[in-house]
matplotlib code that plots the C-alpha trace (Angstrom):
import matplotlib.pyplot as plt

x = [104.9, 107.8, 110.9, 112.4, 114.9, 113.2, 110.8, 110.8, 111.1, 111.7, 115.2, 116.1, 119.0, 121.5, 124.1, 127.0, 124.8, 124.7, 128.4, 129.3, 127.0, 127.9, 131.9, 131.4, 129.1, 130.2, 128.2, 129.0, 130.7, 133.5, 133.8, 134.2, 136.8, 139.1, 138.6, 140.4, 142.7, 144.0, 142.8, 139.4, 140.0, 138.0, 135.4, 135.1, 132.0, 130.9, 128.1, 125.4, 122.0, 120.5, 121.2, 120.5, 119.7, 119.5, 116.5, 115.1, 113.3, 114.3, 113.6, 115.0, 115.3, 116.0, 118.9, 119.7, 117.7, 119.2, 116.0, 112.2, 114.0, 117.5, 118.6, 121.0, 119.6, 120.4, 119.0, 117.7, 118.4, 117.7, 120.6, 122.7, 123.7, 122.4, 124.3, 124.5, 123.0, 124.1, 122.7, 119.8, 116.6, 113.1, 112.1, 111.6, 115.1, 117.7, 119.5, 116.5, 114.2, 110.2, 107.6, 106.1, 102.8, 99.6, 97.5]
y = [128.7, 129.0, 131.1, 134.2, 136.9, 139.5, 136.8, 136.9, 133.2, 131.3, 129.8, 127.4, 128.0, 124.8, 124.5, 125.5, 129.0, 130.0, 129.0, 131.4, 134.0, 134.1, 134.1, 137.5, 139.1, 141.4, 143.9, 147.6, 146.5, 144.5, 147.5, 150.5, 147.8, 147.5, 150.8, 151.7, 149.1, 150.4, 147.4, 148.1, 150.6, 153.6, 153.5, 149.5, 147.7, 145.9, 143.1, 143.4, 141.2, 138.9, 135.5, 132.6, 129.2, 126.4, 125.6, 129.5, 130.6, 133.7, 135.8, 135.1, 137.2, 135.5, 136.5, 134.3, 130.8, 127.8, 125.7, 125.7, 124.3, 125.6, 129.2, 131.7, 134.3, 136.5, 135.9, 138.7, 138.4, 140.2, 142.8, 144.8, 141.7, 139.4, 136.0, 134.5, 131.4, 129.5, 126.5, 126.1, 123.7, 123.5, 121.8, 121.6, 120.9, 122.8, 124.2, 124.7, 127.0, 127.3, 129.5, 131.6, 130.6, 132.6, 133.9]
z = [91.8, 90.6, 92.2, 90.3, 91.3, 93.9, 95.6, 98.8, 100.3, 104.1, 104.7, 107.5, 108.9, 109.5, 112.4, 109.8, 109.0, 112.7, 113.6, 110.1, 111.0, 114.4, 114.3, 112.3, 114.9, 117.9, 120.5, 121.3, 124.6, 123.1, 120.1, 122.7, 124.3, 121.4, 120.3, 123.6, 123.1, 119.6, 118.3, 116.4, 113.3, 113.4, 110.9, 110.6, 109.9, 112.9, 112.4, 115.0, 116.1, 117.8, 118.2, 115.7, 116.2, 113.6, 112.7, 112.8, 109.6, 107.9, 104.9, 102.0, 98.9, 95.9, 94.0, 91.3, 90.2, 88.9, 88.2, 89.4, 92.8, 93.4, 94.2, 95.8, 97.9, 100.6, 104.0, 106.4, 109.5, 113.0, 112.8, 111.0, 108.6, 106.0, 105.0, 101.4, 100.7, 97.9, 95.6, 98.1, 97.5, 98.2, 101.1, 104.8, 106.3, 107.6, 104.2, 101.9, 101.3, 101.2, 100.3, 103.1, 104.3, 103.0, 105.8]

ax = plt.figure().add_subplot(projection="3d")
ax.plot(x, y, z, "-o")
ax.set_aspect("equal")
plt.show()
């Protein structure tokens, strides 16, 4: 098989993923808190979800290919957000991509 844009695909998420995708994260609580405090402007986009740990698989969706083995792609994730991956390749580890199993 070979990757093209629109395919759906699994990423691994690394340590340097989670500590990105987590910095940019927040919860209602701490919102409604700055909101009182003046310091959350109304109308802001907040990024919401669940946790992420390294080594979790996500879907990817493949947004631009650079050979039969490196692509960008955006990578779902349990909440309001997705994260960019960029110049990704296919394999197992933490950082590349795979295709999903068939069941």
């Amino acid at each position: 098989m070979k990757p093209t844009i629109g395919r759906i695909v699994n990423y691994v998420l690394t340590e340097e993923n989670v500590t990105q995708i987590m910095r940019r994260r927040t919860h209602g609580q701490a919102i409604a808190d700055r909101i009182k405090e003046d310091k959350w402007p109304l109308g802001a986009q907040a990024h919401i979800g669940n946790n992420v740990a390294a080594g979790q698989v996500v879907a990817m969706i493949v947004v631009a290919v650079w050979s039969d083995t490196c692509i960008n792609g955006q990578a779902f994730l349990d909440g309001t957000d997705v994260f960019w991956v960029t110049s990704t390749n296919l394999g197992t580890e933490q950082g590349n991509w795979g295709w999903p199993e068939r069941v």
